[in-house]
Every structure is written in structure tokens, then in C-alpha cells.
MARBABA-740319 format. One record per residue: residue in one letter; x, y, z negated of N, C-alpha, C in turn. Coordinates in steps of 0.2 Angstrom, whole numbers. Last residue first. Example, Ala and Ser with C-alpha at 12.3 -4.5 7.8 and 13.67 -1.06 7.14 Angstrom:
% MARBABA-740319
ROVEX   rest      nX      nY      nZ     caX     caY     caZ      cX      cY      cZ
ROVEX      S      64     -11     -35      68      -5     -36      64       0     -39
ROVEX      A      66     -28     -39      62     -22     -39      66     -16     -39
This chain:
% MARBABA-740319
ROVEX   rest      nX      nY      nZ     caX     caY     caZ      cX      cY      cZ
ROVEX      X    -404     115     156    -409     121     160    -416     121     154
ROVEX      X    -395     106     153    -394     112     150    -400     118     151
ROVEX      X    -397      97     165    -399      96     157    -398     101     151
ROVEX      X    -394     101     175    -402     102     175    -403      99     165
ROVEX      X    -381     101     176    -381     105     174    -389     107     172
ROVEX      X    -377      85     166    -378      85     173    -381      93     171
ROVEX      X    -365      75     156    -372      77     157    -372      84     166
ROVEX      X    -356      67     150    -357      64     158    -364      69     159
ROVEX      X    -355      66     137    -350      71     142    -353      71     148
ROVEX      X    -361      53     133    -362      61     131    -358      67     134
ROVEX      X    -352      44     140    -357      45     144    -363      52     139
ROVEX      X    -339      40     135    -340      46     139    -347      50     141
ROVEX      X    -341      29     126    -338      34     124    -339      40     127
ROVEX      X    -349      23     136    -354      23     129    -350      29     125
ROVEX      X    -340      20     147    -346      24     147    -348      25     139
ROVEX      X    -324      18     142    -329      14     142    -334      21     142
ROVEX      X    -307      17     155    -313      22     149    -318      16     149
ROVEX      X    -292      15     158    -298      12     156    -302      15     150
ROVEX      X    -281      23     167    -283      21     162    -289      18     162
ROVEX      X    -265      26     178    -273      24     177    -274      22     172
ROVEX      X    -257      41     180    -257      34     181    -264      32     175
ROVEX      X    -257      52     186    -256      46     189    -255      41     185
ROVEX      X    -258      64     179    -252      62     177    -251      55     182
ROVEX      X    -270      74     177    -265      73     183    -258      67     186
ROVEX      X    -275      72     165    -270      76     166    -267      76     173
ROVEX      X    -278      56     170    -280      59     162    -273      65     163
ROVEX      X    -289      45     177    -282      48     178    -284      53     174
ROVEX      X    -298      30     178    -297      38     174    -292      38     174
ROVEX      X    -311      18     177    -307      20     180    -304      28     177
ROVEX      X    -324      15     167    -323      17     174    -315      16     175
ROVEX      X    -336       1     162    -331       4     161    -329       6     170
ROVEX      X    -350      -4     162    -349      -3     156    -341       1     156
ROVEX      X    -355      -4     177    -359       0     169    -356       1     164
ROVEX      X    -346      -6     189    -344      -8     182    -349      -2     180
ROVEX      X    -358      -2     203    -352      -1     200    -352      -6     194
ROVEX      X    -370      -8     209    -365      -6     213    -358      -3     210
ROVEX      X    -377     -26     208    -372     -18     204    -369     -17     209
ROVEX      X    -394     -30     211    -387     -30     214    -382     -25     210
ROVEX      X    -401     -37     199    -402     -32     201    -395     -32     205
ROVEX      X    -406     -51     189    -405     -52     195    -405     -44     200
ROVEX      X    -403     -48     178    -409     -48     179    -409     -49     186
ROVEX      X    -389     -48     175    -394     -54     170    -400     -53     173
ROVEX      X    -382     -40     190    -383     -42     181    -388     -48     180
ROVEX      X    -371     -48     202    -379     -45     202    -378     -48     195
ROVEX      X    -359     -47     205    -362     -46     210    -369     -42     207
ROVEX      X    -346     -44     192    -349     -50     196    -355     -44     203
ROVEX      X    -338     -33     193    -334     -39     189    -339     -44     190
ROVEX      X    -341     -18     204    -341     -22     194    -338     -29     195
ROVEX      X    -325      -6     202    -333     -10     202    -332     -13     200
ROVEX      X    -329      11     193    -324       4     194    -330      -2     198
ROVEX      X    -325      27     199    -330      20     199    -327      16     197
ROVEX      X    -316      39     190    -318      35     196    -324      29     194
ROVEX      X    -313      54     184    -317      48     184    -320      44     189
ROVEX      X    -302      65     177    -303      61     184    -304      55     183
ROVEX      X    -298      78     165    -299      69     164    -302      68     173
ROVEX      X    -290      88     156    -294      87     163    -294      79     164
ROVEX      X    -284     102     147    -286      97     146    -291      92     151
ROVEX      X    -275     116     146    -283     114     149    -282     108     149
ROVEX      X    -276     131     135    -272     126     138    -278     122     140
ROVEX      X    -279     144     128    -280     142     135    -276     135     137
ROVEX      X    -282     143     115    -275     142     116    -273     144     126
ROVEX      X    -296     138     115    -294     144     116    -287     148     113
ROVEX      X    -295     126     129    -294     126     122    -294     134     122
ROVEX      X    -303     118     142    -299     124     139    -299     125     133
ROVEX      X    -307     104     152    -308     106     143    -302     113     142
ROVEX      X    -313      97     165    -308     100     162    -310     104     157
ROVEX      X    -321      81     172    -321      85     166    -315      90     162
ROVEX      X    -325      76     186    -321      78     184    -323      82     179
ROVEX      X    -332      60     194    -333      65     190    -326      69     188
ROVEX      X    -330      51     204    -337      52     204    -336      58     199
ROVEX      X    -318      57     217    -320      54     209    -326      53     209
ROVEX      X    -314      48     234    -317      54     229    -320      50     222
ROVEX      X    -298      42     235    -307      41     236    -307      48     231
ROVEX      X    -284      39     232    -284      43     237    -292      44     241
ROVEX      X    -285      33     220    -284      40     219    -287      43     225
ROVEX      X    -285      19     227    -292      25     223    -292      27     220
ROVEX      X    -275      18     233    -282      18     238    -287      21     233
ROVEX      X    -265      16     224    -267      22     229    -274      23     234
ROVEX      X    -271       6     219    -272      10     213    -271      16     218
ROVEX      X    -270      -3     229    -275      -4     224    -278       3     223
ROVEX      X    -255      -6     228    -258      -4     236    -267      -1     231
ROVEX      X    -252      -8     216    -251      -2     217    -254       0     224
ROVEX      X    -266     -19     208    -259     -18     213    -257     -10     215
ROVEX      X    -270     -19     190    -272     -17     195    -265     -15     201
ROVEX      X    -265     -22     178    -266     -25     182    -268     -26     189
ROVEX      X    -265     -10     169    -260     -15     172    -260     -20     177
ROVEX      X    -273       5     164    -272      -3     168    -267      -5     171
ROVEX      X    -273       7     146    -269       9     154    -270       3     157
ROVEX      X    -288       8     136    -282       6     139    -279       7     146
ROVEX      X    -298      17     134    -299      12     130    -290       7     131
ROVEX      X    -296      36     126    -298      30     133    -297      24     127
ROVEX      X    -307      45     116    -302      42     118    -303      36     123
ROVEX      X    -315      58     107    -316      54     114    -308      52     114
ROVEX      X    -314      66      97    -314      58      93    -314      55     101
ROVEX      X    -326      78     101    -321      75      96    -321      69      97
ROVEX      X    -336      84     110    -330      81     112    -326      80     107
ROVEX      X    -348      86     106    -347      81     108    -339      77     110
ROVEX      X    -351      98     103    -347      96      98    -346      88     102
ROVEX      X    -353     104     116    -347     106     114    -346     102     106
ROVEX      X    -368     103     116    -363      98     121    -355      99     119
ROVEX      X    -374     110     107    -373     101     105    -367      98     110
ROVEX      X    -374     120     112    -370     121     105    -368     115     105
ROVEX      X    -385     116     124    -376     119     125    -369     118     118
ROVEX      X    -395     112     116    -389     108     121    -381     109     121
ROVEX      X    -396     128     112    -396     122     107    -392     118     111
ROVEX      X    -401     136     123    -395     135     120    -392     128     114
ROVEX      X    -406     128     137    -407     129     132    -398     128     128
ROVEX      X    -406     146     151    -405     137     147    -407     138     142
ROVEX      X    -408     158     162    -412     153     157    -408     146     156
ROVEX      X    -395     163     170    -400     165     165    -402     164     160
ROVEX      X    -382     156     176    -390     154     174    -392     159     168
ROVEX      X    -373     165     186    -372     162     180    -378     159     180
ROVEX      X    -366     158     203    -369     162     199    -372     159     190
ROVEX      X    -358     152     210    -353     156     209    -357     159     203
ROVEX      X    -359     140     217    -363     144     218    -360     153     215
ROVEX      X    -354     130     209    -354     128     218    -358     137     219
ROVEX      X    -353     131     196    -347     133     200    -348     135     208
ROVEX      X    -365     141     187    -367     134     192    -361     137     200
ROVEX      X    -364     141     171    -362     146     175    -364     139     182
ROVEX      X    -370     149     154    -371     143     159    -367     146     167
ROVEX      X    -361     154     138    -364     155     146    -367     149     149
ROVEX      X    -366     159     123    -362     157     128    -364     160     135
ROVEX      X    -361     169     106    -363     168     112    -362     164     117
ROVEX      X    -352     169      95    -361     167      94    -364     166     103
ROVEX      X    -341     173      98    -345     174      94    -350     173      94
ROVEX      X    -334     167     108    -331     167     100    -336     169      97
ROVEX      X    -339     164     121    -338     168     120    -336     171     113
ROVEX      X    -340     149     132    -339     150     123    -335     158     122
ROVEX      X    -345     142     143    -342     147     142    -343     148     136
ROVEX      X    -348     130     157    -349     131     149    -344     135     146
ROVEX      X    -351     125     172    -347     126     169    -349     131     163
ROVEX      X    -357     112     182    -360     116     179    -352     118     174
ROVEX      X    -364     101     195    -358     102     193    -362     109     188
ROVEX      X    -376      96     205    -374      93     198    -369      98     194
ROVEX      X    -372     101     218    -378     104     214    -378     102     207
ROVEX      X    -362      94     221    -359     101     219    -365     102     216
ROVEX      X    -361      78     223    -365      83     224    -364      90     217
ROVEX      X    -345      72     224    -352      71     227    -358      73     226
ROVEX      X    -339      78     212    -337      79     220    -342      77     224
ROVEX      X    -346      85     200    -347      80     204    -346      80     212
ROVEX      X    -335      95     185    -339      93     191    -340      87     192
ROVEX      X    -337     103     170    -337      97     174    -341      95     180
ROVEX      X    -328     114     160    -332     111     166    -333     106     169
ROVEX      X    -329     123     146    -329     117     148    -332     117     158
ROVEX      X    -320     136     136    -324     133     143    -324     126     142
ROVEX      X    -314     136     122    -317     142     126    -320     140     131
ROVEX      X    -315     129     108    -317     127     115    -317     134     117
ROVEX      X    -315     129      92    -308     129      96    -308     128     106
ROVEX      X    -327     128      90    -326     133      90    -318     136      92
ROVEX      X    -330     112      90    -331     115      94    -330     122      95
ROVEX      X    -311     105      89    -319     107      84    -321     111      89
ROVEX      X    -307      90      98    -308      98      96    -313      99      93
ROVEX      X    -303      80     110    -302      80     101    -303      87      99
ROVEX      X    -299      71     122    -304      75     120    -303      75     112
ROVEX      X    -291      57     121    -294      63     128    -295      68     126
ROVEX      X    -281      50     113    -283      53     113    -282      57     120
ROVEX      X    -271      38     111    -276      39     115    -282      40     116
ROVEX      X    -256      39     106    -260      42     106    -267      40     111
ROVEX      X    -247      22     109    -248      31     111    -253      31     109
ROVEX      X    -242       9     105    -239      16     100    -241      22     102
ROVEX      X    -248       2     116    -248       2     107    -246       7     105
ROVEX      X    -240       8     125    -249       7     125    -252       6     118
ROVEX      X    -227       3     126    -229      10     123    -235       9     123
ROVEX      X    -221     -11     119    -227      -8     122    -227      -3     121
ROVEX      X    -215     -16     110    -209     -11     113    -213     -11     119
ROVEX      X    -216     -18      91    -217     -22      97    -215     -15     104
ROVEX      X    -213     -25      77    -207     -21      82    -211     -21      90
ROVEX      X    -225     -31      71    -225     -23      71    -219     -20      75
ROVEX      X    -223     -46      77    -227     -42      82    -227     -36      80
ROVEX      X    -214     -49      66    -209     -47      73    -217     -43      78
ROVEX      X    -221     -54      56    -220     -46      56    -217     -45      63
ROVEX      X    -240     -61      61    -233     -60      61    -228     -53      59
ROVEX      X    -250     -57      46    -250     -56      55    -240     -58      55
ROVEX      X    -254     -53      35    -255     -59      37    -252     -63      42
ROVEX      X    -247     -46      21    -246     -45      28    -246     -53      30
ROVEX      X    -246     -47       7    -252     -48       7    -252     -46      16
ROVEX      X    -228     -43       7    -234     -44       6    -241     -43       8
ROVEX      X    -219     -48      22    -221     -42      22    -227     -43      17
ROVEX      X    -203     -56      26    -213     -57      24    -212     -49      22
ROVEX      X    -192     -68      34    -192     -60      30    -201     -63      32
ROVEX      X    -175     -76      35    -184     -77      39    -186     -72      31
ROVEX      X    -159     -71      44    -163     -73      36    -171     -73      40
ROVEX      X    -143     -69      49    -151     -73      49    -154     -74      43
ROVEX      X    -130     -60      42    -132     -67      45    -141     -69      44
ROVEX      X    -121     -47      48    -127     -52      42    -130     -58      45
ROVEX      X    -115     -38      55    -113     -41      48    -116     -44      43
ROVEX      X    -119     -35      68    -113     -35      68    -110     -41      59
ROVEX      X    -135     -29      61    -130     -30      65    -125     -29      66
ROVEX      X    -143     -43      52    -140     -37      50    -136     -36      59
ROVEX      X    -159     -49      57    -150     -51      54    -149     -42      57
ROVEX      X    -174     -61      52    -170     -55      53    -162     -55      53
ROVEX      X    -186     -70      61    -181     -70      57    -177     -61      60
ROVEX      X    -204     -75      54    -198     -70      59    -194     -67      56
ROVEX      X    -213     -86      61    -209     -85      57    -206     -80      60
ROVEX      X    -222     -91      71    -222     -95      64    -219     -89      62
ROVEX      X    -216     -92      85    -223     -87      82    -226     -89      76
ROVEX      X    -200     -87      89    -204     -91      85    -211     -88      83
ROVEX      X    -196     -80     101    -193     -88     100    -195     -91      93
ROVEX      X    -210     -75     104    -206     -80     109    -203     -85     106
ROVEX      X    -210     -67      94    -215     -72      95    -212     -77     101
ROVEX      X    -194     -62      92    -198     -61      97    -205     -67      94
ROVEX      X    -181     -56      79    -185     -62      83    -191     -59      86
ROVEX      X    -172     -42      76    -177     -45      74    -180     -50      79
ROVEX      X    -157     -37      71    -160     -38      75    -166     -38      71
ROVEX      X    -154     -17      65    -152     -26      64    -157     -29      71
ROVEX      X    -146      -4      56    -149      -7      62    -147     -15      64
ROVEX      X    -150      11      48    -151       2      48    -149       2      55
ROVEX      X    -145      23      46    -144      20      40    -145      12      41
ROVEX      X    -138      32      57    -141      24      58    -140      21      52
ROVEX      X    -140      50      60    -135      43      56    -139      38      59
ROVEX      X    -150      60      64    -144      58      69    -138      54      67
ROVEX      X    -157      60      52    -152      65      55    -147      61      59
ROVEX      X    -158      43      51    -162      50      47    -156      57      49
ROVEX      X    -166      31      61    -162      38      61    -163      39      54
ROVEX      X    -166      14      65    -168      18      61    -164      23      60
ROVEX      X    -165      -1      80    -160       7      76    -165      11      72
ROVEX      X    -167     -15      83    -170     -13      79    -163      -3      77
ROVEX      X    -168     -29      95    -163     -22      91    -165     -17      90
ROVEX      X    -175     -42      96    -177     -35      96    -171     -32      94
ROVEX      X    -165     -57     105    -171     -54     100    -172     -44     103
ROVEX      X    -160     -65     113    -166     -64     116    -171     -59     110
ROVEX      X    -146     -62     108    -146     -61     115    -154     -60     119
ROVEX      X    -146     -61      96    -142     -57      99    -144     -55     106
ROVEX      X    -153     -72      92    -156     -67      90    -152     -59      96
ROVEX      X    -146     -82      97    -151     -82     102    -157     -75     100
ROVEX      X    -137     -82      87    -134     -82      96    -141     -79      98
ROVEX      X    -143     -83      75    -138     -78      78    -137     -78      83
ROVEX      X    -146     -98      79    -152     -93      75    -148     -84      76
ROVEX      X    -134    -104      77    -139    -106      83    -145     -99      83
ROVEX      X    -131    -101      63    -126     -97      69    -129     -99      77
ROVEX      X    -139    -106      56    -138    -101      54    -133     -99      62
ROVEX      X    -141    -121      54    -145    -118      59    -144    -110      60
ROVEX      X    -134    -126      46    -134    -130      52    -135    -125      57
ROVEX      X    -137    -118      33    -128    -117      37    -132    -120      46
ROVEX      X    -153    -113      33    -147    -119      33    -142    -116      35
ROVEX      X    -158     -97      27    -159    -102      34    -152    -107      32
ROVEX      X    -168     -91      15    -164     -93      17    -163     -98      22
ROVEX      X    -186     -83      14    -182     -88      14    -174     -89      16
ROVEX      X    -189     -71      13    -196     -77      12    -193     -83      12
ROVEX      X    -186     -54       8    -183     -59      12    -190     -65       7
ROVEX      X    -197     -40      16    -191     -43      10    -191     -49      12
ROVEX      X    -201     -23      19    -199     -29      21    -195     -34      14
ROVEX      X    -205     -10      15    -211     -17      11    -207     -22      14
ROVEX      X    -203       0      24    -202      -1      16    -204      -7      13
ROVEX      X    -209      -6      35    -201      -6      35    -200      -4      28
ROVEX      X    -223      -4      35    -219     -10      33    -214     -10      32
ROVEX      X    -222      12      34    -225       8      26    -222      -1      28
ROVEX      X    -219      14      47    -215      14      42    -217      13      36
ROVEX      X    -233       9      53    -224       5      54    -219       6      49
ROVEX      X    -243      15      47    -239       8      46    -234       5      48
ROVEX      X    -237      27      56    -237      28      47    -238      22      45
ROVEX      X    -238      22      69    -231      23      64    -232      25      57
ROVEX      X    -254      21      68    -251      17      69    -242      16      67
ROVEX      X    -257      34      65    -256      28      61    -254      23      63
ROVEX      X    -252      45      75    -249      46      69    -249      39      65
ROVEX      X    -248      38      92    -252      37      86    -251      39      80
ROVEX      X    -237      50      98    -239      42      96    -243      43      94
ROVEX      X    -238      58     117    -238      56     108    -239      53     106
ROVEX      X    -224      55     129    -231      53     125    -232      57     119
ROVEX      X    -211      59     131    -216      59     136    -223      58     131
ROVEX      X    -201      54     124    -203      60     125    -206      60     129
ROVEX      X    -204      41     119    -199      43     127    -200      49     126
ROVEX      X    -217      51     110    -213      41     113    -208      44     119
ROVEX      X    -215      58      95    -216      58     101    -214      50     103
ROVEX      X    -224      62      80    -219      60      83    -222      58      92
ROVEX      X    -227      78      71    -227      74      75    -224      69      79
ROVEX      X    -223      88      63    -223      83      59    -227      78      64
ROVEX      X    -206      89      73    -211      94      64    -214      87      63
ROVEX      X    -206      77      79    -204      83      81    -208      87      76
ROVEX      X    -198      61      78    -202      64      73    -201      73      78
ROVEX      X    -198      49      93    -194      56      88    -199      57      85
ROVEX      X    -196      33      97    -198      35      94    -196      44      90
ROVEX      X    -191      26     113    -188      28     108    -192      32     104
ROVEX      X    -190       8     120    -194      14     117    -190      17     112
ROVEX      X    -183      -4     132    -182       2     125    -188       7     124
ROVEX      X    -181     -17     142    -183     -11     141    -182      -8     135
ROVEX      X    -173     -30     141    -176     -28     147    -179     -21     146
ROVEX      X    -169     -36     128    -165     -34     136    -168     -33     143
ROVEX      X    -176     -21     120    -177     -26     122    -172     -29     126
ROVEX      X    -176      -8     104    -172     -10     113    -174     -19     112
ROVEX      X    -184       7      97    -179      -1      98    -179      -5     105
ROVEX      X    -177      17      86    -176      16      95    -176       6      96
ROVEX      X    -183      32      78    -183      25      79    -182      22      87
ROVEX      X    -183      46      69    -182      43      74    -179      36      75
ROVEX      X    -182      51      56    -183      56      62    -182      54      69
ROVEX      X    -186      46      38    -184      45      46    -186      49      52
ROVEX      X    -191      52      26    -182      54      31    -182      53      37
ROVEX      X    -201      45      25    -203      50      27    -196      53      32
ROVEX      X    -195      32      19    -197      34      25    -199      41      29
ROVEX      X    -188      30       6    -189      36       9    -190      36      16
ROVEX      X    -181      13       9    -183      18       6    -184      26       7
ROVEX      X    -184       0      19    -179       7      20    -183      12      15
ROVEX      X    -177     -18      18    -183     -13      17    -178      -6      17
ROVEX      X    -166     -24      21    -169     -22      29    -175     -17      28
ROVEX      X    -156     -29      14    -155     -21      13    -160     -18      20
ROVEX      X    -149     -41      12    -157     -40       9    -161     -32       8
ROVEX      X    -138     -44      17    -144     -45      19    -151     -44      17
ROVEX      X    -130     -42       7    -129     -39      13    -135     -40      17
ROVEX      X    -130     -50      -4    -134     -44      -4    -136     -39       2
ROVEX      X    -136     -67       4    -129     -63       1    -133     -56       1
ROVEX      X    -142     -81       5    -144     -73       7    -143     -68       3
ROVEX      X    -139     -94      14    -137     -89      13    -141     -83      14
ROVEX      X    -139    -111      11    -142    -106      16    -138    -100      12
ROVEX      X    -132    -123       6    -137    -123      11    -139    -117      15
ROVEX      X    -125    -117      -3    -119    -122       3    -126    -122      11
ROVEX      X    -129    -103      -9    -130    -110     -11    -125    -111      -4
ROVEX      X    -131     -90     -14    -125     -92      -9    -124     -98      -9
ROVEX      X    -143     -87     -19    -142     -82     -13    -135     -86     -11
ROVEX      X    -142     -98     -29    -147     -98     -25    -144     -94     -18
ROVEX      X    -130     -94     -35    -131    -101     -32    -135    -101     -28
ROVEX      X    -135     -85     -43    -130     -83     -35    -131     -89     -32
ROVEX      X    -144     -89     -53    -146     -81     -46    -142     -81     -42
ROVEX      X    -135     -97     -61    -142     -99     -54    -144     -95     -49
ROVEX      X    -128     -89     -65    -125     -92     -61    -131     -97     -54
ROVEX      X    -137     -79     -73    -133     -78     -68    -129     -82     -61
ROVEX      X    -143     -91     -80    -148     -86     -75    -143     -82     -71
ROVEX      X    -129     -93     -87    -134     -98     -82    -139     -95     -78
ROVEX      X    -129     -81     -95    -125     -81     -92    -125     -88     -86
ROVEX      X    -140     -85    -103    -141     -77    -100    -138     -76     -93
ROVEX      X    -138     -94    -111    -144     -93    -106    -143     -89    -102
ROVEX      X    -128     -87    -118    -125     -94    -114    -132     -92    -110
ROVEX      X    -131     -78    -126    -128     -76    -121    -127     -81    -114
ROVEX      X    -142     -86    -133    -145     -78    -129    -137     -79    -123
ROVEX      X    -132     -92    -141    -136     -96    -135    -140     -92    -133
ROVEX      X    -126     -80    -148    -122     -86    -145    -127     -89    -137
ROVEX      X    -137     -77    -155    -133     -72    -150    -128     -76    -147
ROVEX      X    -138     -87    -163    -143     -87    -161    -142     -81    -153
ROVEX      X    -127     -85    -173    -127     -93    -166    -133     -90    -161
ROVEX      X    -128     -78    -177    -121     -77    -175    -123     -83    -167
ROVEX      X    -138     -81    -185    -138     -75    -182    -134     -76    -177
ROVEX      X    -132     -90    -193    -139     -92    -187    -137     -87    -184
ROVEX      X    -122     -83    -201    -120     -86    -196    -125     -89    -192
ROVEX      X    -129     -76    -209    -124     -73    -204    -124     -75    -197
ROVEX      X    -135     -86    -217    -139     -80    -215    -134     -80    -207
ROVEX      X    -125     -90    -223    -127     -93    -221    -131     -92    -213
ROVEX      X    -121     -78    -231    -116     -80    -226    -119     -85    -221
């Protein structure tokens, strides 16, 4: 009987303990000082793969992200970076909360999320399973707060073993989010290549891949094929073009600026035929350089180190680095 009753007690104070960690786990999320009720602890998204598109809006701009098969687009106009949004959606599953915010400051911290933060929309088939704000580096580069929208109140959120602010991964650059790939092909997916020199045509050479084993040399100013090269070159020139990407869009440069030197001659044009036949064309300008005379006291007539580049026709300007380009950059006496 004795026996029974330790027993009896012992499932007595299991229960009371049990039913205190209860009372402490709300007290915490709903203490008088802060709040972080279940409604807001729902910003991680499970099953990212579902997602088919993200839109987030600034009061000044929007990007909008689509999954098309298994690639996503930006504005419909770009491609993204496959990695760069395959960490964006690894952090959106990894979000969690880091702290609750005071009553005092909780409704100061909502006005200014509404009006200066990020609005964040998550798709899976054309629903909105989220969509919350998120803070700007602006209004704090310590900390970044999140809120449901419409029905949550501000919370500050972390991302494990993520060092880096998380408000910097909403970020509403397309520069950051696009592909910036030039050139990406296995050599055997290449039917031609050309590349000219507006300023001396006797440079210029175009490179023909006949699927089997054979190519060509062909000298465009001229119309006639070569004969004599070395084939080796030729095989080597075509694996060269994997993995080439620009280094960034320019910004900086004045639109007076940027007309004036489209409206100059290129120093090079490189156009890439897939044997898709689709063509691929990059426009290589000078850039000039950025002091007068190198370390060695020799006058520079251009930037050695980076050009200028309109990529498809598409107008608008990019920054290449030579060290990426300069195995492309070969000349037709190099193939001879």
C-alpha cells in the first residue's frame, strides 16, 4: 500500500512539473514584455521546392521571381542564378525567431516596417502561403525584424550558423539575382564561332564545327576558307568557352556617356552559335583607364584590366574582366 502510494505521488509531481513548463513556455511567448504568439513563428517555409514564385516589393521598386520547369526567371526578362535562389530558399526554411520585441516598441517597429520595410510574397500555384514584411539595413544593420502581414506583430529572426545580416538575402537588386553567364558550352554543342575586329578586318576569323571530327578556318573579310591551320588551337579554342561571365552591369556611367560609346566602334565582337542554331554575341569596348600612366611610368591608352560590353544587343552595359576574356580574344594568325 505503501508502495502505491510513492508511486502515486511520484506521477503527482511528473504532472505538476510538467504542467509549470507549460505555463513558462506561454509566459515566455506571451509575457506583458514582448510577444511571440504562434502566429508569428510560421516565417520558416517547408517544402521549398513547391515554391513557383517570389515577389518582393520595395516602395520604390519590385522584383518578381518565376520557377519555369526547372529554371527561374527575374521580371521575365532575365535568368537567375540557379544558386544564388537555391540559398535563398534554404534560408526561408531555416528562418526562426532570436527575440521578442517590448510592448513599448512593438507598434513603433510595425509602422515603419509597413511603410520603409520589404514586402516579402511566397507562391506555390498561384496561393500566397506567406507574406510578411521584412526590415531594410537601413532601419537597422544589427538586427532583422520580421511581421506577419496584416496579422503579426514584429519579431527580430536569425538564420543558424548565418553570420551576415538576414534582411541583406531579401535584397531587390536584380544584379544580384541574374545569371551572369556569357558563354557556357561543352565544345561539342558549338557549331561556329566568330569573332571580329572593326578595326582591322585582317584580324577577324570565323570557326566552323562540322559534328564530326572536322572543322574549318574561314577569313570573314575575305570570304575565303584557310587551308592550312593548326587543328589542335582550333579544338582548344572551342573548349574555352565554358564558365565565361561578366563581372557586373554598370551603373555608373551617365546615359550622355553610355550613348557616346555604343555610338564608337567596338574593339571586338565575339558571336557563339549553338547547334541549336541560337547565337549568342557579346560587343567589346575599350574602357579607359582609371589613372594616366602604370607603375612603370608607361602612358595607358585603355583599362588593362577591364572593358566595357553590351551582351546580345540588349544595350545595356556591362563590365568584363580581360583575364576572363582574354582566351577568346585570339587573333586569326593564331590558328595559322
Amino acid at each position: 500500500m505503501l508502495l502505491f502510494k510513492r508511486m502515486n505521488n511520484t506521477k503527482k509531481t511528473l504532472l505538476v512539473v510538467f504542467i509549470l513548463l507549460i505555463i513558462a513556455t506561454a509566459y515566455f511567448f506571451n509575457d506583458s514584455k514582448g510577444t511571440l504568439g504562434s502566429r508569428n513563428t510560421h516565417f520558416a517555409i517547408e517544402e521549398t521546392k513547391k515554391i513557383d514564385k517570389i515577389k518582393i516589393f520595395s516602395p520604390d521598386e519590385e522584383i518578381t521571381l518565376v520557377k519555369e520547369s526547372e529554371q527561374w526567371k527575374i521580371n521575365d526578362k532575365y535568368i537567375a542564378r540557379q544558386s544564388i535562389v537555391n540559398n535563398f530558399l534554404m534560408a526561408l526554411s531555416r528562418i526562426q525567431i532570436a527575440a521578442p520585441i517590448s510592448e513599448n516598441e512593438k507598434e513603433r517597429i510595425a509602422t515603419v516596417l509597413e511603410k520603409e520595410g520589404i514586402l516579402v510574397e511566397i507562391y506555390r500555384k498561384n496561393r500566397i502561403p506567406r507574406k510578411y514584411y521584412v526590415s531594410t539595413s537601413d532601419i537597422d544593420n544589427h538586427k532583422t525584424y520580421m511581421m506577419m502581414a496584416k496579422r503579426g506583430d514584429p519579431i527580430t529572426v536569425r538564420i543558424p550558423s548565418f553570420k551576415g545580416l538576414v534582411a541583406e538575402l531579401f535584397s531587390i537588386d536584380q544584379s544580384l539575382w541574374r545569371n551572369k553567364s556569357v558563354f557556357d558550352y561543352q565544345p561539342q554543342n558549338i557549331k561556329s564561332i566568330t569573332t571580329e575586329y572593326p578595326g582591322d578586318s585582317s584580324k577577324s576569323f570565323t570557326l566552323i564545327n562540322f559534328g564530326d571530327g572536322t572543322f574549318a578556318l574561314k577569313q570573314p573579310y575575305k570570304n575565303l576558307f584557310v587551308e592550312d591551320f593548326n587543328i589542335e588551337r582550333v579544338v582548344r579554342y572551342f573548349i574555352y568557352f565554358q564558365g565565361i561571365d561578366f563581372e557586373r552591369i554598370e551603373k555608373e556611367l551617365s546615359k550622355q556617356k553610355t550613348d557616346s560609346l555604343l555610338h564608337s566602334a567596338p574593339f571586338c565582337i565575339i558571336s557563339l552559335t549553338n547547334v541549336d542554331d541560337f547565337t549568342n554575341s557579346i560587343t567589346i569596348y575599350r574602357k579607359p583607364p582609371e589613372k594616366e600612366f602604370d607603375e612603370f611610368g608607361n602612358k595607358l591608352t585603355y583599362d588593362y584590366n577591364r572593358a566595357y560590353a553590351i551582351f546580345n544587343q540588349n544595350n545595356e552595359l556591362i563590365i568584363i574582366q580581360y583575364y576572363i576574356f582574354d582566351p577568346l580574344l585570339k587573333e586569326i594568325d593564331y590558328f595559322r
